[in-house]
N, C-alpha and C positions, 0 to 999 in steps of 0.2 A: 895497903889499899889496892895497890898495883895489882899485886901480886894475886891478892882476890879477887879481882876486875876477869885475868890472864884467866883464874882459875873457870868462873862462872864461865868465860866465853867456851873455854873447853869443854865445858860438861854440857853447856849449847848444843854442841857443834857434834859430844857424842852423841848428846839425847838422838837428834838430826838423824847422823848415820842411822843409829837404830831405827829409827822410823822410817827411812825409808827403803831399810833391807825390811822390814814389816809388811810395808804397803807391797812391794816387789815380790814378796813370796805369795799373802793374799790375792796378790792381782789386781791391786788397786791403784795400776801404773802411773794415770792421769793424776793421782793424790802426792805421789812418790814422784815427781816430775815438780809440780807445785811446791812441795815440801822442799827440792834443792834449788827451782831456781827463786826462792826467797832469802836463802842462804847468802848469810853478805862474807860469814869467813867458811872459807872450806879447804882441808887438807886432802891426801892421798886416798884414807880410806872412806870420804864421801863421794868419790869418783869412780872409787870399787862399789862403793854400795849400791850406786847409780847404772853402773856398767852391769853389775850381776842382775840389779831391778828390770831393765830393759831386756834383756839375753833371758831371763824366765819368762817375758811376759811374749818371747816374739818377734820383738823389735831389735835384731842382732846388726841394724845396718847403723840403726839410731846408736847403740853402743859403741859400736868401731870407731864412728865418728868421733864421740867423747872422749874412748881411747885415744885416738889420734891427736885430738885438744888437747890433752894432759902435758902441762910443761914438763912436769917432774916423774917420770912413771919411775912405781918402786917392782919388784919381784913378785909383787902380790897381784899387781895391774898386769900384766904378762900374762898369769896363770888362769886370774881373774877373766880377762878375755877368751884365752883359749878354752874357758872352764863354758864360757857362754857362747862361744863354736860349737863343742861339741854335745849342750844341753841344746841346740837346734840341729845338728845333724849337718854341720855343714865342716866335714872333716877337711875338704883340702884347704879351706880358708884357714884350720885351726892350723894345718902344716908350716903353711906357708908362714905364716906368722912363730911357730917354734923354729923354725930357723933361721928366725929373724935375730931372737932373745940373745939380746948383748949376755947373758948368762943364763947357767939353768941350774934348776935344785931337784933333787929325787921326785917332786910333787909333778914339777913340769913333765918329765919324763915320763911318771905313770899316768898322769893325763894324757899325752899325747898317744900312746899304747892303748890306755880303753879306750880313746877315742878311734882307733884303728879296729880295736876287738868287739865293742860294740855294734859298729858299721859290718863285722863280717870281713874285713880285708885282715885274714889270720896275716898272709905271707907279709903286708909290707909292718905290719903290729910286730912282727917274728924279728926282721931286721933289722927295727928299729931297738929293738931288745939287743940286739947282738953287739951296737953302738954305746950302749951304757954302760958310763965308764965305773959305776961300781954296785956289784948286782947283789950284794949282799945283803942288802933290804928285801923284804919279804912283798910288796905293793906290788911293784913290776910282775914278780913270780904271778902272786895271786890273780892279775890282771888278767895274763896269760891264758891260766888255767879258766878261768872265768869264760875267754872269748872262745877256747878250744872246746868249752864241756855245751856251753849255750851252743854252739854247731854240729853237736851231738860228734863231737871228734875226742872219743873218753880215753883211746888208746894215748892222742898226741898228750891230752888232757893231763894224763896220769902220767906221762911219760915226763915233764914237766913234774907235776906233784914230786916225783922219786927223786928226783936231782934236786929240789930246792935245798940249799945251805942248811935251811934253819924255817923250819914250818910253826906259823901259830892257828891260833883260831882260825881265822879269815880263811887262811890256806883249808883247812879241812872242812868248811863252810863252803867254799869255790866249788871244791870238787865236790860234795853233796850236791848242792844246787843243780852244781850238771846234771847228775842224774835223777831230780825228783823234779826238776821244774821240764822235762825232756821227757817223763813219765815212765823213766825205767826204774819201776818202783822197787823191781826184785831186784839189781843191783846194787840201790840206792838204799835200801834194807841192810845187806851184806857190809857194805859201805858203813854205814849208822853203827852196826855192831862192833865195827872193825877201833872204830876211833876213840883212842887213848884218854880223851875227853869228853865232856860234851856241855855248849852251854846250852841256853834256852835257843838260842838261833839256828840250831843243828833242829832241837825239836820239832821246832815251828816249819823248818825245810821239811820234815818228816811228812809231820800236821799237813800242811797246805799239798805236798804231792800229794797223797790218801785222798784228798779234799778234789782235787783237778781231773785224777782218774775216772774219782765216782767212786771210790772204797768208800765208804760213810762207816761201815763197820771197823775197820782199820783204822779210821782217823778218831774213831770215835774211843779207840782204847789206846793209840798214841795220847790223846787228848786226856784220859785217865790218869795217865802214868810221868806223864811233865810234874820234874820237881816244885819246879815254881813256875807255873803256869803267869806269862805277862798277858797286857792288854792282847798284846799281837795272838796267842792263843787264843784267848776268847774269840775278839772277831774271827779268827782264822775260821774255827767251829763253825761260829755262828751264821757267817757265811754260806760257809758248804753244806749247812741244812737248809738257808734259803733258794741257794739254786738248786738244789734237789727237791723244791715241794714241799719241804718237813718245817712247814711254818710251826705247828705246834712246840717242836724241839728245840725252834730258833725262839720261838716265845719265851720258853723255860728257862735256857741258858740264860737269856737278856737279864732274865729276874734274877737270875744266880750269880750273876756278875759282881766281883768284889768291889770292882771302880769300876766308873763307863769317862773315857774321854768320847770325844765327838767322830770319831773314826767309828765306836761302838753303836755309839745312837745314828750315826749315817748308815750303815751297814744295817738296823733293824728296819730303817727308812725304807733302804732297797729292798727287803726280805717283802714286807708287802707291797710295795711297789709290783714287783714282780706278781704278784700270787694273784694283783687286782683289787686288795683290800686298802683301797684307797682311802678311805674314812679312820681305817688305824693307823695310816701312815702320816695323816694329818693330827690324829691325839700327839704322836709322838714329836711331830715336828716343833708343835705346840707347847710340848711339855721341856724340851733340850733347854738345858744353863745356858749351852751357848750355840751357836750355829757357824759354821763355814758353806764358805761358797757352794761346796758338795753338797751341804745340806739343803741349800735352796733349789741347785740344781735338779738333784735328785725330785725332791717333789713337783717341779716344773713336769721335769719329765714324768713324774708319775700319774697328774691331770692331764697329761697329752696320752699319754696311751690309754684312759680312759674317754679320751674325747671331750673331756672337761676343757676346755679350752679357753673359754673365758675369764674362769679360773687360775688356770697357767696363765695366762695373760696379766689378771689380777697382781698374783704372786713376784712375776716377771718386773714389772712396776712397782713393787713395794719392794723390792732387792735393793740391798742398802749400798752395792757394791755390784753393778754386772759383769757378767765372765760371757766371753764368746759359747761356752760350752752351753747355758742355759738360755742363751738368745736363739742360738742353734738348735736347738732343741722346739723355741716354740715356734722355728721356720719351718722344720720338719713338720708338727701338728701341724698347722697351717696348710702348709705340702699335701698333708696326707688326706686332708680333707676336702681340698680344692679350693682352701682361700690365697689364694699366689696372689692375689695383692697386698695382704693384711702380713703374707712372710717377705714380701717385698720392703714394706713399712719396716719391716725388723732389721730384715739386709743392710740397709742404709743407714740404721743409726748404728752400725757396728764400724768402728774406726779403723781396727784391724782385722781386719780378715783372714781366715786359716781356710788351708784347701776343702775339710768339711763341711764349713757353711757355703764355699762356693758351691761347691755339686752339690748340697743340698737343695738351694733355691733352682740350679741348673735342672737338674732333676725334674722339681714340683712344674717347671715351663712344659719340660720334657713330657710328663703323665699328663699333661693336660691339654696335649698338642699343639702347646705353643713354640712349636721350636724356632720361628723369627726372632721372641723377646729369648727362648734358650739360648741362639746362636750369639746374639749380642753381648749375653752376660760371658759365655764361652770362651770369646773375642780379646772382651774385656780383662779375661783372666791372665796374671802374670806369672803365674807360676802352676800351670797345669799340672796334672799326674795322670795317670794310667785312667785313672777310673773315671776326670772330666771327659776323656775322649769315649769311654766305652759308654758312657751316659748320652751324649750323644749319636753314634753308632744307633744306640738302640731306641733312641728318640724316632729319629728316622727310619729307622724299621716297623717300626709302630705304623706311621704314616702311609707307608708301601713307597717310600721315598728313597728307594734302595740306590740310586747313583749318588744321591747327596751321604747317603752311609757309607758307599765305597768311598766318595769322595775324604770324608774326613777322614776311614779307616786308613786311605793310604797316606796323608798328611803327617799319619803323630808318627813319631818316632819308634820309638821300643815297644813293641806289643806283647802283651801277656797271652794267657789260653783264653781270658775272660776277652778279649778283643775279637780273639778270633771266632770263639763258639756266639758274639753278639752280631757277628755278621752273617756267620751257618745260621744261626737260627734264624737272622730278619731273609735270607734268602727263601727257607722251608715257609717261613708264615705267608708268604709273598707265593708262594706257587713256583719258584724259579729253583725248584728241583737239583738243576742239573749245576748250575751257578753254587750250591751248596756245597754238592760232590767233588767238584772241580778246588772250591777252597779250602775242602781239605786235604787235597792231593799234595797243595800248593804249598798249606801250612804242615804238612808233613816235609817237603823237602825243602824247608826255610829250617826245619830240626823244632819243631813244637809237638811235644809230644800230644796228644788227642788225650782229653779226658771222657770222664762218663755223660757230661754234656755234650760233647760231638759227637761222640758215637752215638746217640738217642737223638738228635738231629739228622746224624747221614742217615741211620735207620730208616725214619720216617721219613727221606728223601727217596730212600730206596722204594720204599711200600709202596708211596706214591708213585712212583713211577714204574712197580713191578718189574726193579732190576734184579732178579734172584740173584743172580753169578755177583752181583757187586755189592747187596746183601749180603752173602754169605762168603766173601772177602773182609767184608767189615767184623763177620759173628769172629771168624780166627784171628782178627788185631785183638778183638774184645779180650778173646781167651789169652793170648800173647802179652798183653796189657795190664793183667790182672783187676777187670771191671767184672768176670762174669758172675760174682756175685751181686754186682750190683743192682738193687729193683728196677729202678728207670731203665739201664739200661735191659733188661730181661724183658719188661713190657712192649718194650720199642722191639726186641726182637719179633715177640710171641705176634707184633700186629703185621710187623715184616712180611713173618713166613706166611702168614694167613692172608695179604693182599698181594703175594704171590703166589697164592692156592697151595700152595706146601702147607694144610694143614695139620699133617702128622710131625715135620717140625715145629713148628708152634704147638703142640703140644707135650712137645719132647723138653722142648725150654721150659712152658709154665709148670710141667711135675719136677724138674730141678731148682724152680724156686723152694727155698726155705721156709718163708714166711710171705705169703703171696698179700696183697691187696687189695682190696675192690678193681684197683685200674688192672690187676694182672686179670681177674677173673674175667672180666668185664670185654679184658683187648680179646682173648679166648675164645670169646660166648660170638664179639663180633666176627669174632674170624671165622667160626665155623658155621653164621648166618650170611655171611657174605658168600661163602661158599656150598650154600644149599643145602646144610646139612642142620634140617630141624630139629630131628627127631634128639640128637646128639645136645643139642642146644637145652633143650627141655631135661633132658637128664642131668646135663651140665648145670644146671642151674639148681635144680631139686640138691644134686651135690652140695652145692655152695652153701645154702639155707642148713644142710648137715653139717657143714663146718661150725655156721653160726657166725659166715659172714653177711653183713645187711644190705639189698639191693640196692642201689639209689638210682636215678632216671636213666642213667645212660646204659643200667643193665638192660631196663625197660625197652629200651628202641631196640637193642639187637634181639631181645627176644622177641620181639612183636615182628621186626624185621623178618627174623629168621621162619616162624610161622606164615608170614605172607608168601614169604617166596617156596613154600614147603606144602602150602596150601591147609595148613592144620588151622581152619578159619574157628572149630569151636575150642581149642588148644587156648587158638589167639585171646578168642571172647573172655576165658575163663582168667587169662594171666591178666587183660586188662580190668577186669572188676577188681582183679584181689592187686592189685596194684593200688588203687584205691582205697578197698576195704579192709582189705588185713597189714599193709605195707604203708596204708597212708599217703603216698604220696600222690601229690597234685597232675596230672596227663599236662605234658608240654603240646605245642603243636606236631613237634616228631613225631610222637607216641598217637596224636589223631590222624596227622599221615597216612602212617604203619597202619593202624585200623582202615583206614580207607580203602589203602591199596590190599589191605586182607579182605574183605569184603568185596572191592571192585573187583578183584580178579575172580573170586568165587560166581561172580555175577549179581551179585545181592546190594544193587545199584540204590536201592529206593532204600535201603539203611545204610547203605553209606552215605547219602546223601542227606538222611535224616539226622546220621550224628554229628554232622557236619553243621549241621543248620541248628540244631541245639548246644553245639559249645558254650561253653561260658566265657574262652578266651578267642582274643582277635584270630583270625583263620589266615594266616598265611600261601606264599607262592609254591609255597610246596606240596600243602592239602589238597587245593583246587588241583595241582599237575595230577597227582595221583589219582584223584576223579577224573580228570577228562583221560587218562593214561587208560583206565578202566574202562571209560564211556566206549575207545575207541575198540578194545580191544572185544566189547559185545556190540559193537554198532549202536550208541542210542545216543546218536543225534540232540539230542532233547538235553540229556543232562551235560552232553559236548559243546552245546552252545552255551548253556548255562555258566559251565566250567570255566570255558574262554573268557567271555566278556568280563569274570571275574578276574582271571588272570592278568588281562591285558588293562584292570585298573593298578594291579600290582606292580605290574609290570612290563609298561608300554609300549617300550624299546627294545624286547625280547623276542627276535623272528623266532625262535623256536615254535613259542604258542600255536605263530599265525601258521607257519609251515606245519602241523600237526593237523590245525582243524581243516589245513586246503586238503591235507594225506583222506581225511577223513569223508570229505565231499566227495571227493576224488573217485573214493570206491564205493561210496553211492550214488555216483552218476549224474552228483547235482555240479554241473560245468558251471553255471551260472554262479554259483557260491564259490566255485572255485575262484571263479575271476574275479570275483568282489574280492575275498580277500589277499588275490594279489593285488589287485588296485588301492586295498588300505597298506597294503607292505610300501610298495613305491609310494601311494602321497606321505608316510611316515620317513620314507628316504633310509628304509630299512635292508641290509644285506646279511646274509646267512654268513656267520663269522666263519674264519677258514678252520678247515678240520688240523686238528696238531695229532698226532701219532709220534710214540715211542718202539723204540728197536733197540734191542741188546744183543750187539757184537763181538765177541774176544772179549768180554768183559768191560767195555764200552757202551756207554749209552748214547743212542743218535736219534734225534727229534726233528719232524719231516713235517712241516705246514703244507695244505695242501694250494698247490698252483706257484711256489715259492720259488722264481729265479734266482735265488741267493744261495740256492742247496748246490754243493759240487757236486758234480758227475747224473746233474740232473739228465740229460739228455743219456747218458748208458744206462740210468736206471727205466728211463720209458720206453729206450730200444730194448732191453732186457723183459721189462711187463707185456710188452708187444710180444714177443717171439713165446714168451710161457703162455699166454692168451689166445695165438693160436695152434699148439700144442694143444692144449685143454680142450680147445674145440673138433682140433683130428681126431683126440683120444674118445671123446664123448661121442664123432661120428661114429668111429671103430666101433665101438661098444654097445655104438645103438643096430648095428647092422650084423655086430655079431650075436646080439639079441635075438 
């Protein structure tokens, strides 16, 4: 009876373990927590099962701790911890602790190795190899090769390979991997053919490269030719027709399928998911024997990227089991739609938190301009990365809160290219031009190389500020850099050269595009309107309609633009009907602008005014400027008072207006209007903002406020204007009396 008593508690105490290495893999920690501390007998491997449960789920602090409770630790509790170090990435914690191990067995060893080769530290992974006292196992080798080929290092990789004692599977697995998950398929081909062997895992490395590159054709007669095609096949396939589009093909396979485990039916989950056919992704959810967490995941996410949200919410709540990944998922929805209170609600009942859902909800404060409640969540955070701070950064830039953005950019620690191009850009959105240029001088000689994102920033810093010489310093990093294929950056030049009047450069860049885009055509069209040249515009455009690429509004303004200033007012007339009627699209207030000022400048005041007066949409500060801009420029008083008083409901606080219509009285001689409106400037307590001017020096740019004692060498630069000023005036005497 004893001895059956002894028996039954053991088979307890297995059941136990198992369950809660169960709950530990599913993710069901708080169950697998419950489940041991009920446990009245417990041995060694329910304190591994417990240590491993915790170390999967996250909680790598809570396990150490238990490790450390452990009266008795055996070889398994050792390996068992460093094994749940290095499934959290936290390598030197695993070190420390292997040099701690009153003994060690080949397992510990190749643990501590891929934990070196996965993190990317080849050289101390290398060393540590060189310390094993017996290399004749094949793990460590493989290890190696594993960490060299995933660094795309195939030489040191293979070089390794050739010396191993004694190669199995794994080993020719290693090296495949390197080069098909690395996407050197034609090596990794060569490779394939080369090998003495082959099981289904050599295949499926084949399969799944073919699948990663985009060969669909290749993978699709790898997938033919597998002797005995596993589950892993299938999905692998099935897969790589979902992210390719080819929902039909993924449909077929499914139905071809000899078995479906739940990796198969998750994977058909995602195929619509993606594609948007959210209603078959619910038959199928529907229809699954069984479901894991992915599978609930999965569809969470698939009613948030449709905006179902109530729905995910629904689902989120009937989850038998929740995972940070599909709570996170519907803080994102939430996020994304501007409910940050209801992803707030989500936040909080999340016990552990992983750095995604922190900047996730960070974020959602962030788009929404909340960045007080962003900064506190920020604060709150203990384990920031790269991307909490660049979230921030760009929060603030949003805002035009650019010292609060310096501020934090200079606080974090390691900055990536994404830090840096999140401050180039909040400087460019912000008008602070030169503060953009300047940080990438900066971020150049800190050794950050410049991507296609800073270069398409400094560009458009340049444009702005029609620094040619430091434009086209930037165009030879481009080419030196190897971006000058890239579009964004080609558009950003083509607007460059063009608001630095180098229009025959801009168009030297946009005929070296390959496959141009609306915005290259578009940057073009404006550039050669900005530059007065209509005639070229209209042809340009009739072009583009030959390629059979489609206008959309922003074509519209530079052409309309470029006809105003070109004077082709029935050109203008005719692109704005067919804008409308053959083109479809709806007239913004730009596009009534641009008509405006086509028509005011032609003199044809009393139909600009009339289309003006019959918009369908609100009339903006810009329509009115361009009518009184008109009114002034034929003298009619009439439609310049009209224009004004409209202006200065838009825009009350704007001396420009008032200083326009006093210019205008001025030279019809009405003093009395003059001085009214400067008696409405003073009781508004309004001042002509100072003039800012740009100069490019030696390839330097310098910005001059006017009346600025802050400027060096103010005083040489007004005795030097002084002395050329009466120069101009001798010369002009000379000239007039040699007349």
């Amino acid at each position: 009876m004893r001895l059956r008593a002894i028996g039954e508690k053991g088979s307890q105490v297995f059941n136990h373990n198992m369950k809660i290495t169960q709950l530990g893999k599913s993710g069901r920690i708080d169950e697998a927590i419950k489940v041991f501390s009920q446990m009245t007998q417990r041995n060694a491997v329910t304190y591994n099962s417990m240590i491993s449960a915790y170390a999967k789920n996250g909680r790598v602090g809570d396990a150490r701790q238990l490790f450390d409770n452990m009266s008795h630790r055996n070889l398994v509790s050792w390996n068992t911890m460093i094994s749940g170090y290095l499934h959290n990435d936290k390598v030197e914690d695993a070190y420390g602790l292997f040099v701690k191990m009153p003994e060690r067995d080949l397992f510990s060893w190749t643990l501590m190795i891929t934990c070196y080769t996965r993190n990317g530290e080849l050289d101390k992974a290398r060393q540590l190899f060189s310390l094993l006292p017996d290399k004749r196992d094949a793990a460590c080798w493989n290890a190696m090769i594993a960490g060299y080929a995933k660094k795309g290092k195939f030489d040191d990789a293979k070089k390794f390979f050739d010396e191993m004692p004694s190669k199995n599977s794994v080993s020719w697995n290693s090296m495949l991997a390197g080069y098909t998950k690395n996407g050197k398929m034609r090596l990794g081909l060569k490779f394939f053919e080369e090998m003495p062997e082959r099981n289904v895992v050599s295949w499926n490395l084949m399969l799944d490269g073919f699948v990663e590159v985009g060969d669909l054709d290749s993978a699709w007669k790898i997938f033919k030719t597998v002797p005995d095609p596993n589950v892993v096949s299938w999905v692998t396939m099935l897969s790589g027709f979902a992210k390719n589009g080819k929902i039909a093909q993924a449909e077929d396979l499914f139905e071809q399928m000899p078995s479906r485990n739940v990796v198969a039916w998750n994977a058909m989950i995602a195929a619509y998911v993606q594609d948007h056919q959210i209603e078959k992704a619910v038959r199928i959810f529907r229809d699954m024997p069984e479901m894991d967490s992915v599978s609930w995941t999965t569809m969470i996410n698939g009613y948030v990227r449709v905006g179902k949200l109530d729905e995910a919410r629904q689902l989120l709540n009937r989850m038998p089991y929740k995972n940070i990944a599909a709570q996170t998922a519907m803080i994102y929805g939430y996020v994304q739609n501007g409910r940050v209170e209801e992803a707030s609600q989500i936040f909080n009942q999340i016990a552990i938190r992983d750095g995604v859902c922190w900047n996730t909800l960070i974020a959602g404060y962030a788009q929404c301009d909340r960045m007080p409640e962003a900064l506190s969540l920020f604060r709150k955070m203990t384990n920031k990365d790269v991307v909490s701070w660049n979230i921030m950064i760009t929060g603030y830039a949003q805002l035009g809160q650019m010292d609060k953005a310096l501020q934090i950019f200079e606080e974090m620690g390691e900055k990536n290219i994404v830090s840096w191009n999140s401050l180039i850009s909040g400087y460019v959105q912000n008008g602070l031009y030169l503060d953009a240029l300047k940080s990438i001088v900066i971020m150049g000689q800190e050794g950050k190389r410049p991507d296609q994102s800073t270069f398409s920033c400094g560009l458009s810093a340049c444009a702005n500020l029609a620094a040619f010489q430091v434009g086209k310093q930037l165009h030879h990093l481009v080419v030196k850099s190897g971006y000058v294929d890239d579009l964004f950056v080609s558009n950003a030049l083509i607007t460059m050269y063009a608001k630095c009047g180098k229009v025959v450069n801009a168009n030297l860049v946009f005929e070296d595009i390959n496959h141009g885009d609306i915005v290259s055509w578009n940057s073009l069209i404006s550039g050669y309107a900005l530059n007065g040249h209509g005639n070229e515009v209209v042809e340009l455009f009739e072009e583009m309609l030959i390629e059979g690429v489609n206008p959309d509004q922003v074509t519209f303004v530079g052409l309309l633009s470029a006809c105003s200033h070109s004077g082709l007012v029935d050109r203008g007339l005719k692109l704005f009907k067919s804008m409308t009627e053959v083109h479809l699209i709806e007239p913004l207030a730009e596009h009534y602008a641009c008509m405006v000022d086509l028509l005011g400048r032609a003199g044809r005041l009393e139909e600009a005014f009339e289309m003006v007066r019959d918009m369908k949409i609100t009339t903006t500060a810009r329509i009115w400027g361009a009518l009184l801009g008109a009114s002034r420029i034929h003298r009619n008083l009439k439609f310049a008072n009209y224009a004004t008083e409209k202006l200065l409901e838009l825009e009350p606080d704007k001396a420009s207006n008032y200083v326009l219509l006093s210019k205008m009285h001025a030279e019809a001689g009405r003093w009395d209007e003059v001085e009214r409106v400067r008696v409405l400037m003073k009781e508004n307590d309004m001042e002509k903002q100072p003039g800012c001017s740009w100069i490019e020096v030696r390839n330097q740019v310098h910005a001059f406020l006017f009346d600025d004692p802050v400027q060096p060498r103010t005083a040489e630069i007004c005795s030097v204007l002084k002395s050329l000023a009466t120069e101009m005036t001798n010369t002009s005497s000379f000239l007039t009396s040699y007349d």
